[in-house]
Biopython code that builds the backbone (N, CA, C, O; Angstrom):
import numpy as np
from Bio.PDB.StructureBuilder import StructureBuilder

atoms = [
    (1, "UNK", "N", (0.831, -1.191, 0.000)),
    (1, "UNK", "CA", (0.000, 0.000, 0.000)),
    (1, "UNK", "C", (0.870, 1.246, 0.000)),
    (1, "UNK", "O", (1.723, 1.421, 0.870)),
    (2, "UNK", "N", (0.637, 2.144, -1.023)),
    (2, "UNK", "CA", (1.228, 3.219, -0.969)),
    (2, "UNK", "C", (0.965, 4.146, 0.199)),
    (2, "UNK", "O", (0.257, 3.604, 1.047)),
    (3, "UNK", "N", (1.358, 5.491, 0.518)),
    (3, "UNK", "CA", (1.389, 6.266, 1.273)),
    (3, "UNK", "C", (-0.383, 7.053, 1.044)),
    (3, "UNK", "O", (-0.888, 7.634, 2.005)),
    (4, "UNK", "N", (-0.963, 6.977, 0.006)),
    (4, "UNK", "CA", (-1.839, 7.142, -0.431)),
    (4, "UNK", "C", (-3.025, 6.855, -0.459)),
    (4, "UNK", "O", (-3.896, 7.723, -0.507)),
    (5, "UNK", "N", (-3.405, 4.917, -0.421)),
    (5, "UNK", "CA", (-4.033, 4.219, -0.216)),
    (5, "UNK", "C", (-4.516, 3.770, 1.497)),
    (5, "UNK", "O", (-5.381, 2.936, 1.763)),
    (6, "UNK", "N", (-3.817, 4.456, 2.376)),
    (6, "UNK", "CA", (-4.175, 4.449, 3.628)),
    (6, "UNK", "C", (-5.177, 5.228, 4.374)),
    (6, "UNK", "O", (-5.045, 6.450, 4.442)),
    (7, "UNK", "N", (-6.179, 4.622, 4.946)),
    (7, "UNK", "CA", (-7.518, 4.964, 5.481)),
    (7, "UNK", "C", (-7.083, 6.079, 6.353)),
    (7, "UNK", "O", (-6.071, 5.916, 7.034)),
    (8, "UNK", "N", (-8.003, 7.646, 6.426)),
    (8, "UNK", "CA", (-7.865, 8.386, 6.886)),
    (8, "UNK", "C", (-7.939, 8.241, 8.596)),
    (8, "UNK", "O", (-8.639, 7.399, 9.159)),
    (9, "UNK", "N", (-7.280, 8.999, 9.131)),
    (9, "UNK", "CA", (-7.136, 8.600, 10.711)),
    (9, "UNK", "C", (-8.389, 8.868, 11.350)),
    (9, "UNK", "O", (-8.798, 9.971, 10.986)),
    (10, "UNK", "N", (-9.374, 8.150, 12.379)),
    (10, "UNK", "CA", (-10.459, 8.597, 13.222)),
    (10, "UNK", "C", (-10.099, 9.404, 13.679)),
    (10, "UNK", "O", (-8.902, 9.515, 13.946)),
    (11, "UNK", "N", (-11.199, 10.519, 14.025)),
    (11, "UNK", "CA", (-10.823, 11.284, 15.633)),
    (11, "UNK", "C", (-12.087, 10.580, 16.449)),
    (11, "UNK", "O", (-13.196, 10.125, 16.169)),
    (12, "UNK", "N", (-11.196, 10.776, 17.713)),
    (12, "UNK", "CA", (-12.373, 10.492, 18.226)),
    (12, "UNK", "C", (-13.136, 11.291, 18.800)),
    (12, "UNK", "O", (-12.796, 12.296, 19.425)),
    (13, "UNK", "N", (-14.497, 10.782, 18.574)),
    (13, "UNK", "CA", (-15.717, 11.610, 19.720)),
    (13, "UNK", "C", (-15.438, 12.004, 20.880)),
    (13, "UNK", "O", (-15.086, 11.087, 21.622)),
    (14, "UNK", "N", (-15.463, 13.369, 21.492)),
    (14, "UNK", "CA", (-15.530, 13.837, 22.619)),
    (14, "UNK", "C", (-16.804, 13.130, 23.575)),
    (14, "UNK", "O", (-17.905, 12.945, 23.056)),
    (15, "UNK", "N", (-16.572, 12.801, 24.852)),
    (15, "UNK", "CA", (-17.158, 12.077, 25.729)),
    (15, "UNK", "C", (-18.581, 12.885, 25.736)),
    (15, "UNK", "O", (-18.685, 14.111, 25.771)),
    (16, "UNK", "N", (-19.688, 11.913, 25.695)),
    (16, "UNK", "CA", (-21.308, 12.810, 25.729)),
    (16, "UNK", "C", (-21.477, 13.834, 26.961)),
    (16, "UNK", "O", (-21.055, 13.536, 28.078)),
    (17, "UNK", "N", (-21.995, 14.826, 26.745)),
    (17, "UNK", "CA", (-22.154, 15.732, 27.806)),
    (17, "UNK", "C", (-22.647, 15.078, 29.538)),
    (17, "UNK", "O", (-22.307, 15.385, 30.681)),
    (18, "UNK", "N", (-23.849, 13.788, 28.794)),
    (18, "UNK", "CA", (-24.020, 12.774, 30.497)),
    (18, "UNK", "C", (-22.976, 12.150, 30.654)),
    (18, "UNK", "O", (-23.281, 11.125, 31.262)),
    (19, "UNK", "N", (-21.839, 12.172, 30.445)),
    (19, "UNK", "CA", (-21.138, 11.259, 30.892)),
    (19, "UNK", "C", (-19.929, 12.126, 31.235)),
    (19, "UNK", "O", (-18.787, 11.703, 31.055)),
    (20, "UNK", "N", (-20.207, 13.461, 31.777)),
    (20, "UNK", "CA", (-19.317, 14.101, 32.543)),
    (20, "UNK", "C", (-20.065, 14.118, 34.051)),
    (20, "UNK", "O", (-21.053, 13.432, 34.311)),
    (21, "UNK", "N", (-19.544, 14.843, 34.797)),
    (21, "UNK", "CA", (-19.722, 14.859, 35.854)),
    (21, "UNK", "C", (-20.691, 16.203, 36.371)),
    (21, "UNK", "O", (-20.654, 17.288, 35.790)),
    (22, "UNK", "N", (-21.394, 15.975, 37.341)),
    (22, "UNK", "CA", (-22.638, 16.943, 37.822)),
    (22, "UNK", "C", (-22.107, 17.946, 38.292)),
    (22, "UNK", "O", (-21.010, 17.580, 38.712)),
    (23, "UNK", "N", (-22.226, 18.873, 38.447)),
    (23, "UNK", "CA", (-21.633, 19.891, 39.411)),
    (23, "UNK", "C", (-22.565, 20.739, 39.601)),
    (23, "UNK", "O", (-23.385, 21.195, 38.805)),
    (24, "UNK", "N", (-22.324, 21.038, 41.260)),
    (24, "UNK", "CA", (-23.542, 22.101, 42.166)),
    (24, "UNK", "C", (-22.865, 23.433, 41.855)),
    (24, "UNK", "O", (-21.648, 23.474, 42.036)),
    (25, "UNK", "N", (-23.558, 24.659, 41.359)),
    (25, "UNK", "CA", (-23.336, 25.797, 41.576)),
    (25, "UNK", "C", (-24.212, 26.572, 42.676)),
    (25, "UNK", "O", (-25.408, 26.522, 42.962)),
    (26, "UNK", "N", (-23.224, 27.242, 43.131)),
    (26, "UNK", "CA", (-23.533, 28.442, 44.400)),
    (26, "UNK", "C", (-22.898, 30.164, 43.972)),
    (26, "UNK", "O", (-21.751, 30.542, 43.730)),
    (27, "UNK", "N", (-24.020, 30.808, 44.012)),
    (27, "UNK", "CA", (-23.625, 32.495, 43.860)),
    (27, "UNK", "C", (-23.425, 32.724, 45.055)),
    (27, "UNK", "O", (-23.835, 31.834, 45.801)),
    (28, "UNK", "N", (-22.812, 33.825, 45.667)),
    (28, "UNK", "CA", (-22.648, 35.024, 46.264)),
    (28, "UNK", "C", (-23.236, 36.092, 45.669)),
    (28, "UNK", "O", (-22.770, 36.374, 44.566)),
    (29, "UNK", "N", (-24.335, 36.933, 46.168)),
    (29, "UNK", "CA", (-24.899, 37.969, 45.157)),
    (29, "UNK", "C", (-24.173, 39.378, 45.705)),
    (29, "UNK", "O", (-23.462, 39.435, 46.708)),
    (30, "UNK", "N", (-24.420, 40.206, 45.057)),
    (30, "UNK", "CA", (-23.971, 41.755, 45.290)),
    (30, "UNK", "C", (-24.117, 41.772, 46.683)),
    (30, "UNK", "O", (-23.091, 41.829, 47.361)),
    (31, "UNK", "N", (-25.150, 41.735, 47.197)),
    (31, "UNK", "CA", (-25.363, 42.166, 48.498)),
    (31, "UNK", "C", (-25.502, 40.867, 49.644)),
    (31, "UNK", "O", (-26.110, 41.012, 50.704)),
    (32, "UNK", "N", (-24.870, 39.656, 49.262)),
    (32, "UNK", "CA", (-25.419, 39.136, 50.226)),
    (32, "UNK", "C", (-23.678, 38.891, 50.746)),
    (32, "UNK", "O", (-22.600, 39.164, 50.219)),
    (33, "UNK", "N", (-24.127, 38.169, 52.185)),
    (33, "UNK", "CA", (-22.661, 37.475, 52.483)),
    (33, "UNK", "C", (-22.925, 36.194, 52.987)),
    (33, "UNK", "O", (-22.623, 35.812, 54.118)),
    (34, "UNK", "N", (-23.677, 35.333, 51.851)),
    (34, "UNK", "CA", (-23.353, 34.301, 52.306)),
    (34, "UNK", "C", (-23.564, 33.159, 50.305)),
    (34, "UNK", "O", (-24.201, 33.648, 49.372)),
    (35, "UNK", "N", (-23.033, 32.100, 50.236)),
    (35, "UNK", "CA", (-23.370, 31.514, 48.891)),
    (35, "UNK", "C", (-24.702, 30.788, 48.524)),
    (35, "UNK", "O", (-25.003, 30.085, 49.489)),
    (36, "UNK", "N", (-25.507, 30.685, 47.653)),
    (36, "UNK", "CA", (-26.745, 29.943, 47.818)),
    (36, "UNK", "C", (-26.391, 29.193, 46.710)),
    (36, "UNK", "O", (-25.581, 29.518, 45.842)),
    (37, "UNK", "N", (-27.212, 27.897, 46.799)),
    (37, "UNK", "CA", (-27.703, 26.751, 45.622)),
    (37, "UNK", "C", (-28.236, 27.959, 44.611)),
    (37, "UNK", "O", (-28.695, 29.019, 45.037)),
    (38, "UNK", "N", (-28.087, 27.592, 43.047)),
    (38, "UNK", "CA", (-28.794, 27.955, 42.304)),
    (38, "UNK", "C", (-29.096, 27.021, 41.195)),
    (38, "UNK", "O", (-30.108, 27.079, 40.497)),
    (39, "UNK", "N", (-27.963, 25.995, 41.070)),
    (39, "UNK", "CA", (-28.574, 25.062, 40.376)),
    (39, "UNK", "C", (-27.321, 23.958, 39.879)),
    (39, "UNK", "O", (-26.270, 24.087, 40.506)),
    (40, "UNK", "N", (-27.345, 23.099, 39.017)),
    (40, "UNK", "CA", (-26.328, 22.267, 38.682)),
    (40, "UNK", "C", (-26.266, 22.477, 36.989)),
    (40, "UNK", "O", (-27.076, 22.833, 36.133)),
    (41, "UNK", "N", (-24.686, 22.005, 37.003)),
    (41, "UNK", "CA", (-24.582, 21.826, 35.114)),
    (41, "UNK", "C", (-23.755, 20.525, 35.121)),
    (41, "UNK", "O", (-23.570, 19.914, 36.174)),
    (42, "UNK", "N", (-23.253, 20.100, 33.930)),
    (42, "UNK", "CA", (-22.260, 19.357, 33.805)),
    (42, "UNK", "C", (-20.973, 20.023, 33.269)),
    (42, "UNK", "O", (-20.981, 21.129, 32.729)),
    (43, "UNK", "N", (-19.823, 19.243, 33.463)),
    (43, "UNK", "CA", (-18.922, 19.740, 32.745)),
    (43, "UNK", "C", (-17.838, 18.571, 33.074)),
    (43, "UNK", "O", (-17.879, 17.650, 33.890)),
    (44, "UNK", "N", (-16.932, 18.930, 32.201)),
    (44, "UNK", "CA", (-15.990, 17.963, 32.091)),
    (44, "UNK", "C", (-14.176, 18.406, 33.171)),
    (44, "UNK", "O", (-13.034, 17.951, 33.108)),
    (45, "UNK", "N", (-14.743, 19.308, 33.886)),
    (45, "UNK", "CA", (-13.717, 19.589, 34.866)),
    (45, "UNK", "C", (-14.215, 20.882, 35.626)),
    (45, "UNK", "O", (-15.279, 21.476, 35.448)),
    (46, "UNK", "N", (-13.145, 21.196, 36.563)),
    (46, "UNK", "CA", (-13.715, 22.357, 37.172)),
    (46, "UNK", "C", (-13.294, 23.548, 36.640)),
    (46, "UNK", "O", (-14.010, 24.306, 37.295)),
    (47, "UNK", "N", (-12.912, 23.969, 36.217)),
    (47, "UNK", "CA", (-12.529, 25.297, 35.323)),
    (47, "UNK", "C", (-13.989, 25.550, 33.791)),
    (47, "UNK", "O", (-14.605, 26.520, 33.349)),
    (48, "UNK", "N", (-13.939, 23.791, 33.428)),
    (48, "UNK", "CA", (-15.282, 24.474, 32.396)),
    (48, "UNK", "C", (-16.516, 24.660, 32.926)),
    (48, "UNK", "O", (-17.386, 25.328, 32.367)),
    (49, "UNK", "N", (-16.746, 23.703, 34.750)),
    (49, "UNK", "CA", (-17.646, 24.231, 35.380)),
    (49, "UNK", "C", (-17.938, 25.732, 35.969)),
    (49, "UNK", "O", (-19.085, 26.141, 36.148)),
    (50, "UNK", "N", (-16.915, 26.404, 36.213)),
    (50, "UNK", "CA", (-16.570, 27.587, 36.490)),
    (50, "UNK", "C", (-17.437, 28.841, 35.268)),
    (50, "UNK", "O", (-18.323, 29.693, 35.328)),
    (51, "UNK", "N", (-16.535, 28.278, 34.279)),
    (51, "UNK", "CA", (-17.160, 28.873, 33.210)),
    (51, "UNK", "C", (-18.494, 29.015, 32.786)),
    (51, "UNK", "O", (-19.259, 29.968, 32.641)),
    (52, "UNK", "N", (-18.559, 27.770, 32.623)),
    (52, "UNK", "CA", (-20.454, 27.249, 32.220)),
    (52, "UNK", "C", (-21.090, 27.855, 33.103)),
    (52, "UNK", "O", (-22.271, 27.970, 32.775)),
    (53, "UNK", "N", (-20.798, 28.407, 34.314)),
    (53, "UNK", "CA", (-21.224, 28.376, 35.744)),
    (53, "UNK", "C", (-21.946, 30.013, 35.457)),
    (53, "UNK", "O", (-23.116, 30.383, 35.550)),
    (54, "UNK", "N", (-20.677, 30.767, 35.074)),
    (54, "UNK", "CA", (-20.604, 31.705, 34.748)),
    (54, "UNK", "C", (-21.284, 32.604, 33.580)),
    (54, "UNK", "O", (-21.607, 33.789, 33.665)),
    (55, "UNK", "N", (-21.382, 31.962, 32.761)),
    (55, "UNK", "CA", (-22.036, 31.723, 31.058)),
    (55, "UNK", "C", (-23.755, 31.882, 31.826)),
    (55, "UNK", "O", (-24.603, 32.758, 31.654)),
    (56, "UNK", "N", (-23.780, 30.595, 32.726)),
    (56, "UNK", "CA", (-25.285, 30.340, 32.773)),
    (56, "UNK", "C", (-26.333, 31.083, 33.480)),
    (56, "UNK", "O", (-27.490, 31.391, 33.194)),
    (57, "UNK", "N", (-25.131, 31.386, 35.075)),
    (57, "UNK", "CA", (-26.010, 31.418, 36.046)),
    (57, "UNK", "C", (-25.785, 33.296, 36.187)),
    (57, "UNK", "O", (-26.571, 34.084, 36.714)),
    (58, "UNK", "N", (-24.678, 33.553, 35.633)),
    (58, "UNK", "CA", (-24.722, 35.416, 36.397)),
    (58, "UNK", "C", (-24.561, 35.939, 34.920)),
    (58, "UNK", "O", (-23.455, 36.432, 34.700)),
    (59, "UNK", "N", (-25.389, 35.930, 33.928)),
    (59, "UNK", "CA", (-25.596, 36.557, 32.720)),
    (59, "UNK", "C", (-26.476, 38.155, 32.649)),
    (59, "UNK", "O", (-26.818, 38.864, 31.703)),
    (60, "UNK", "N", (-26.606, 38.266, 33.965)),
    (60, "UNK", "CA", (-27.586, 39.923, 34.597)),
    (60, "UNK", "C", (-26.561, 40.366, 35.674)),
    (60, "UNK", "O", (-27.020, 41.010, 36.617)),
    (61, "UNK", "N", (-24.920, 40.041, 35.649)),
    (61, "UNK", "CA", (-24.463, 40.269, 36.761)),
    (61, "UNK", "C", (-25.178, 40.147, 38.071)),
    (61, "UNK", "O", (-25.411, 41.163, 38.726)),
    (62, "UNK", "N", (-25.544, 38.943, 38.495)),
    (62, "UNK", "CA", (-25.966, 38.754, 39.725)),
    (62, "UNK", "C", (-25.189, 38.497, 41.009)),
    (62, "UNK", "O", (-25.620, 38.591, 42.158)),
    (63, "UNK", "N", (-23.782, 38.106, 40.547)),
    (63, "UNK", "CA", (-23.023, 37.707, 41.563)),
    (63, "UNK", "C", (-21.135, 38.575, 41.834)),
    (63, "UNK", "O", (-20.462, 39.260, 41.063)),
    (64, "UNK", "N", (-20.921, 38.190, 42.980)),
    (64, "UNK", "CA", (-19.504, 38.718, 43.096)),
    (64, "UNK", "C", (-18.796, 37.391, 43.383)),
    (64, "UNK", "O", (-17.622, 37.477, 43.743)),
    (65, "UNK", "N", (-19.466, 35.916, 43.252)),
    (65, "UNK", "CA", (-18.526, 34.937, 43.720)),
    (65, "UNK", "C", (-19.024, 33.915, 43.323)),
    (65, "UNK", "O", (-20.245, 33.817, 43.450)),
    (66, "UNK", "N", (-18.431, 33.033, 42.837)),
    (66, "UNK", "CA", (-18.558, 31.582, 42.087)),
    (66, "UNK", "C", (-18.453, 30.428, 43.088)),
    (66, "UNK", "O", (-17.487, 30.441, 43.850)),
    (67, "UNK", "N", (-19.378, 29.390, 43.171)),
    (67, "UNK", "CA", (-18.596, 28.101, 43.614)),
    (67, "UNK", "C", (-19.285, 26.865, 43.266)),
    (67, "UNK", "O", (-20.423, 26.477, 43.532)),
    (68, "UNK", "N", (-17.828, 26.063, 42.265)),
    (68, "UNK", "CA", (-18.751, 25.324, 42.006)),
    (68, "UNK", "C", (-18.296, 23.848, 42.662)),
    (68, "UNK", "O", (-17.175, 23.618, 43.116)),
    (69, "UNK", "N", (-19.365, 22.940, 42.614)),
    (69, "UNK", "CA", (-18.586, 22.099, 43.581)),
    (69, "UNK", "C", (-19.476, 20.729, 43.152)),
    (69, "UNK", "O", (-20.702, 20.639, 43.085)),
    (70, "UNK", "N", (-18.019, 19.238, 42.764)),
    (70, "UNK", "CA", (-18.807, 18.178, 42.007)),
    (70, "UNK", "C", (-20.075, 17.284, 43.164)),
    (70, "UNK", "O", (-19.783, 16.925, 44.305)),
    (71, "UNK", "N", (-20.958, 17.151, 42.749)),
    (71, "UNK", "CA", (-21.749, 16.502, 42.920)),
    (71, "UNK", "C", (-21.788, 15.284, 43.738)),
    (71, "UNK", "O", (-22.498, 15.187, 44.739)),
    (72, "UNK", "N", (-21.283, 14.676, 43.451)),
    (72, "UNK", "CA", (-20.599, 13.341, 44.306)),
    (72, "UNK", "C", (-19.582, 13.643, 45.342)),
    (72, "UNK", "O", (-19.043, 12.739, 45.980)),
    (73, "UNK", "N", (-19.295, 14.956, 45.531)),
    (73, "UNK", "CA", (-18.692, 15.184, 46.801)),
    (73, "UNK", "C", (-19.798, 15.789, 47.843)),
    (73, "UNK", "O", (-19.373, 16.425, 48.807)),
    (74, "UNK", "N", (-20.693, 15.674, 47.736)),
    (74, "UNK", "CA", (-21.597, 16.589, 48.428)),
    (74, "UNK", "C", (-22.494, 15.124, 49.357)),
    (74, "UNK", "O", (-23.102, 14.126, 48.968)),
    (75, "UNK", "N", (-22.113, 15.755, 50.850)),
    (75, "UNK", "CA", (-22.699, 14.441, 51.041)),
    (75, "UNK", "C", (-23.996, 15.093, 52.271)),
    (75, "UNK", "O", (-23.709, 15.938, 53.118)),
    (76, "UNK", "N", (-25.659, 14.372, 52.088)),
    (76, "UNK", "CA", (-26.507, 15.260, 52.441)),
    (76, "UNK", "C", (-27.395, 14.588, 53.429)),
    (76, "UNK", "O", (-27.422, 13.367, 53.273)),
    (77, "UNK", "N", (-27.947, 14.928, 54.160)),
    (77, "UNK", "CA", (-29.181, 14.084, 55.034)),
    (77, "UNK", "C", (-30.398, 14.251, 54.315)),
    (77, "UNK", "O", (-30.814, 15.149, 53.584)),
    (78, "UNK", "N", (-30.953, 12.966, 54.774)),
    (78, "UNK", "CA", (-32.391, 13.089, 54.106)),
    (78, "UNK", "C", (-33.273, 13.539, 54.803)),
    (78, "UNK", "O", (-33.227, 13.265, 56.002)),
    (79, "UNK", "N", (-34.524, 14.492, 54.223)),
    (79, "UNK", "CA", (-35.567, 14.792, 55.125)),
    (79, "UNK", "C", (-36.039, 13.805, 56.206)),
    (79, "UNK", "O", (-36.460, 14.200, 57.293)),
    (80, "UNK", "N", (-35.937, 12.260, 55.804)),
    (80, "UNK", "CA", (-36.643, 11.506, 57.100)),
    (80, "UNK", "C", (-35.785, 11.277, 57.471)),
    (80, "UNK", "O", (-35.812, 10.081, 57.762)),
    (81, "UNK", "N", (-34.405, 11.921, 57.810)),
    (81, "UNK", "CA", (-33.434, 12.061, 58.910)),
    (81, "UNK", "C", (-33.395, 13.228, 59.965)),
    (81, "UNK", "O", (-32.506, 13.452, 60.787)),
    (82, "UNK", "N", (-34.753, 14.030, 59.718)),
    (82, "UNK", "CA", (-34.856, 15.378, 60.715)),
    (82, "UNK", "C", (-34.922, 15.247, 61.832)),
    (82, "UNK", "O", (-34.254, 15.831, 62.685)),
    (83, "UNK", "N", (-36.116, 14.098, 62.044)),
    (83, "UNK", "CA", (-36.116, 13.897, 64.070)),
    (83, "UNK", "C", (-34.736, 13.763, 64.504)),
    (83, "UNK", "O", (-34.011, 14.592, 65.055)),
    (84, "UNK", "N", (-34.524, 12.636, 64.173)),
    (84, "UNK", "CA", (-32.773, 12.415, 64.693)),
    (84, "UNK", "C", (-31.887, 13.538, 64.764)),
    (84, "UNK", "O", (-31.129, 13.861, 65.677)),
    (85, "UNK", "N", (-32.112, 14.111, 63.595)),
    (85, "UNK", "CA", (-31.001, 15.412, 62.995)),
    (85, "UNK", "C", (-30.706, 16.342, 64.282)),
    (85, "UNK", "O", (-29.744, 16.582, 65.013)),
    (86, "UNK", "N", (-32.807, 16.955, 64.097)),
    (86, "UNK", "CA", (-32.782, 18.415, 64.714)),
    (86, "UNK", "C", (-33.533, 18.772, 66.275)),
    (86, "UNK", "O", (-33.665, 19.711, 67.060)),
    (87, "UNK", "N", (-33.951, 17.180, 66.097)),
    (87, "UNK", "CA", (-34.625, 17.933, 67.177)),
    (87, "UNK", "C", (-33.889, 17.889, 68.739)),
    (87, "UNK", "O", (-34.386, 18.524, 69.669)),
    (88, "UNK", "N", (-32.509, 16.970, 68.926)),
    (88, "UNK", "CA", (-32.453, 17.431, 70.226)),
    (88, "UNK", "C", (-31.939, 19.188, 70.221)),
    (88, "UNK", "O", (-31.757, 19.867, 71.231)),
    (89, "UNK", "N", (-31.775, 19.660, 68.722)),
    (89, "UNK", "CA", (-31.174, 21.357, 69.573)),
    (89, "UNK", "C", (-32.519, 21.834, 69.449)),
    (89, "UNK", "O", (-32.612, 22.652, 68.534)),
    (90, "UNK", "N", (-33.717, 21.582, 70.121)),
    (90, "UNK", "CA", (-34.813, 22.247, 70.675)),
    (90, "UNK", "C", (-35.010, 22.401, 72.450)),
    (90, "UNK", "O", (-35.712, 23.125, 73.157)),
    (91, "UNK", "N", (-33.868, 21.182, 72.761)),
    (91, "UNK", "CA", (-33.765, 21.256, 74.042)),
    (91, "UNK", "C", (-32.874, 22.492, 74.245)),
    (91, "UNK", "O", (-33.269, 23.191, 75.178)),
    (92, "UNK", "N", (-31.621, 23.011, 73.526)),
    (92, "UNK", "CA", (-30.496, 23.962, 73.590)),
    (92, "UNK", "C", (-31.249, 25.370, 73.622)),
    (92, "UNK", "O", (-30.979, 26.173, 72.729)),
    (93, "UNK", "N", (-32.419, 25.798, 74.860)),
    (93, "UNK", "CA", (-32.683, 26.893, 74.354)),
    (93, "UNK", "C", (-31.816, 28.276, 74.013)),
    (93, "UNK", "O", (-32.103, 29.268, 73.344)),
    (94, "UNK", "N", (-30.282, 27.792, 74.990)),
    (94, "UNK", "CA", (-29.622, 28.712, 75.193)),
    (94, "UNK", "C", (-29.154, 29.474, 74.381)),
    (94, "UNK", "O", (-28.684, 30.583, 74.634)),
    (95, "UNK", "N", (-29.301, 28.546, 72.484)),
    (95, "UNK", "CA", (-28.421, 28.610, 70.981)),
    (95, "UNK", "C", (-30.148, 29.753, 70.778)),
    (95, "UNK", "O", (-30.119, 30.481, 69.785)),
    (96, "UNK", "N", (-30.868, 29.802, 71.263)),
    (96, "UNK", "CA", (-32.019, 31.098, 70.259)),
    (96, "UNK", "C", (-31.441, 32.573, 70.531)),
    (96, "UNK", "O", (-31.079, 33.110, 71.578)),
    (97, "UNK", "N", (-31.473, 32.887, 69.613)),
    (97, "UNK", "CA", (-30.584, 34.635, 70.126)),
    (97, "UNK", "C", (-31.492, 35.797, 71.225)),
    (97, "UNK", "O", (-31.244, 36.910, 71.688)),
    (98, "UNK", "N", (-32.547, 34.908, 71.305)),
    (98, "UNK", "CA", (-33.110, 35.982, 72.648)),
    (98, "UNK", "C", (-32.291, 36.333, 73.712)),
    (98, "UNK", "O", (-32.291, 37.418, 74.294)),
    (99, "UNK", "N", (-31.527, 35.275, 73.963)),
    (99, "UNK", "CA", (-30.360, 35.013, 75.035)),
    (99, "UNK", "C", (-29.615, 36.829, 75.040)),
    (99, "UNK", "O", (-30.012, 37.697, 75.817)),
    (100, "UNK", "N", (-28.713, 37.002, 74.186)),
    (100, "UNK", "CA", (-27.840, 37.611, 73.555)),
    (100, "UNK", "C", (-28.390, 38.748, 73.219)),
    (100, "UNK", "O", (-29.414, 39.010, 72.588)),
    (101, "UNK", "N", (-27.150, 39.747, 73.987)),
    (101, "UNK", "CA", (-27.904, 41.469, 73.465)),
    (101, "UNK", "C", (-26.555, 41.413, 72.511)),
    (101, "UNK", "O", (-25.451, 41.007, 72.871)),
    (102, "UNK", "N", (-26.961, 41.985, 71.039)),
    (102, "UNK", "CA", (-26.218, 42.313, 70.255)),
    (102, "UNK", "C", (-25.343, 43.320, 69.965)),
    (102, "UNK", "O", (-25.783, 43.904, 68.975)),
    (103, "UNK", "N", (-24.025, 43.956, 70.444)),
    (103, "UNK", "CA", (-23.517, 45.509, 70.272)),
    (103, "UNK", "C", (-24.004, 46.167, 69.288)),
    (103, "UNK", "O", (-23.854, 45.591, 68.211)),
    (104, "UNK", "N", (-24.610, 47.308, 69.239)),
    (104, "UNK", "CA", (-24.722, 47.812, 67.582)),
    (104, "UNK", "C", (-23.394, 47.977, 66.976)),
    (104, "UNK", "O", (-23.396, 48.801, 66.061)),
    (105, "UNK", "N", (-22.661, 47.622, 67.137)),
    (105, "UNK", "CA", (-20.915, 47.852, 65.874)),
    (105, "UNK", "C", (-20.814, 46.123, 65.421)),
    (105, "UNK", "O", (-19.969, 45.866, 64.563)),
    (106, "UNK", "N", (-21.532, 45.112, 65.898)),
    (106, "UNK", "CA", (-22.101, 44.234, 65.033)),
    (106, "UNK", "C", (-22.831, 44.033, 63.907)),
    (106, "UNK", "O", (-24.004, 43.779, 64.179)),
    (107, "UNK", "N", (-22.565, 44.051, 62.642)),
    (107, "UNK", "CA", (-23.001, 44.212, 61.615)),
    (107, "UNK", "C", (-23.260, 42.833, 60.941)),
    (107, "UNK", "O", (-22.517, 41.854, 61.014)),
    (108, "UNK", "N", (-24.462, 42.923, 60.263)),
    (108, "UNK", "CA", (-24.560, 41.365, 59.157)),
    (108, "UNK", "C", (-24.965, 40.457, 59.718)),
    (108, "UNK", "O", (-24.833, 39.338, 59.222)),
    (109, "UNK", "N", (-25.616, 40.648, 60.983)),
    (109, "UNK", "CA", (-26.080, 39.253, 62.056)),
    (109, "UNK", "C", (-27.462, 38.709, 61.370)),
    (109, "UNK", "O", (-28.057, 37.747, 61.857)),
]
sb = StructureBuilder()
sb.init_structure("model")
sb.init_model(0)
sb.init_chain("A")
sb.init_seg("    ")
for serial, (resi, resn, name, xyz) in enumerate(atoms, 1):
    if name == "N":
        sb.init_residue(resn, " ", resi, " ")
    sb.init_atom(name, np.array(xyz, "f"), 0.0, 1.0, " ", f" {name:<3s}", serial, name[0])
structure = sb.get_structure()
């Protein structure tokens, strides 16, 4: 076979978008100080999650802070794990902030 007669090389297919990995996104908004759920994407690492993150979720400038974080690291209780969970800090009345006079040079409470 000449140099000629040889079958052109495959490329291969990039891996299907389900068969990357989930990732949770969380904003920080202008005014808040703390991060919230806003939703999940996929992506094939954390930098294109970042991006995608970015692309998807703060396209109205909604945020001052990114985080995105894979899916399978997130480890969660289930709602019919609440009795167990929460309820002995109902005995802790001491944790309700009635307790506690706040300084006013405390800010963001």
């Amino acid at each position: 076979m000449s140099g000629n007669d040889l079958p052109a090389p495959q490329e291969s297919a990039p891996a299907p978008v389900d068969d990357w990995p989930l990732w949770e996104v969380f904003i920080r908004s202008q005014h808040g100080l703390a991060h919230k759920h806003v939703g999940s994407l996929h992506a094939a690492d954390a930098a294109m999650a970042l991006a995608n993150a970015r692309d998807v979720y703060t396209r109205r400038n909604e945020g001052v802070s990114l985080w995105v974080v894979p899916s399978a690291q997130i480890t969660a209780s289930s709602p019919d794990d609440k009795e167990p969970l929460f309820e002995p800090a109902k005995d802790k009345i001491f944790r309700h902030p009635g307790f506690y006079k706040v300084p006013p040079e405390v800010k963001n409470l």
